[in-house]
C-alpha positions as CSV (number, residue, x, y, z in Angstrom):
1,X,-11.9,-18.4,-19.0
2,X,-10.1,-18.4,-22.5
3,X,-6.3,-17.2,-22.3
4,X,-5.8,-14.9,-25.1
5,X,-2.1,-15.4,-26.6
6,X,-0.1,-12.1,-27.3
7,X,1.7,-12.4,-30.4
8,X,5.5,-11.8,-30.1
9,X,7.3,-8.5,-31.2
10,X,10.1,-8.8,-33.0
11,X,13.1,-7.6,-31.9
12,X,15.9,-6.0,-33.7
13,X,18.5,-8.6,-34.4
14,X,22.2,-7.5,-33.4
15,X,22.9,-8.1,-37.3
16,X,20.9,-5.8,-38.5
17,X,21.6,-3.3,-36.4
18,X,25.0,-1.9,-37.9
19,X,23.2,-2.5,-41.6
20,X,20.7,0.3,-40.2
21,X,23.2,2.7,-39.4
22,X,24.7,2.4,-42.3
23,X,21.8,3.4,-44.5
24,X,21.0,6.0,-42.2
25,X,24.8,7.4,-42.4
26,X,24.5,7.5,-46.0
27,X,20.9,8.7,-46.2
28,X,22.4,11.7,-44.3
29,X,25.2,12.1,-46.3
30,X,23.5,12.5,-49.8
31,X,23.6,16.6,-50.8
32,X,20.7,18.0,-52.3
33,X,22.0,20.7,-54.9
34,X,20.8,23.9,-54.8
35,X,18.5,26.0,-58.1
36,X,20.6,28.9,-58.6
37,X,17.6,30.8,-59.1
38,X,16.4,30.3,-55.8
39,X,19.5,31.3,-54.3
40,X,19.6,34.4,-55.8
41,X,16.3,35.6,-54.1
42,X,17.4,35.0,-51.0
43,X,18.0,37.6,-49.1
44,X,21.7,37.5,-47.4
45,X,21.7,38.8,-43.6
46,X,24.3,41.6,-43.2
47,X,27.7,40.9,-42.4
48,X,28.9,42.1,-38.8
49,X,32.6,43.5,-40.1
50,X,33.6,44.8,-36.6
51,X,31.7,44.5,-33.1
């Protein structure tokens, strides 16, 4: 019987792991501006004044 030999998975190293947050801090940080144009065909929901 021939023993097959499971290659190892790699872990996350603990050094990494705050250099991963960070990019994914500032990938969620960066704004995507807005075409005016397409704002202006939005339709706005109406504003409740008084309930």
């Amino acid at each position: 019987m021939q023993l097959k030999i499971m290659p190892k998975r790699k872990r996350l190293s603990a050094g990494r792991l705050p250099l991963i947050l960070f990019l994914c801090q500032m990938i969620s940080a960066l704004e995507v501006p807005l075409d005016p144009k397409l704002l202006e065909d939005l339709v706005q929901p109406p504003t409740i004044t008084q309930q």
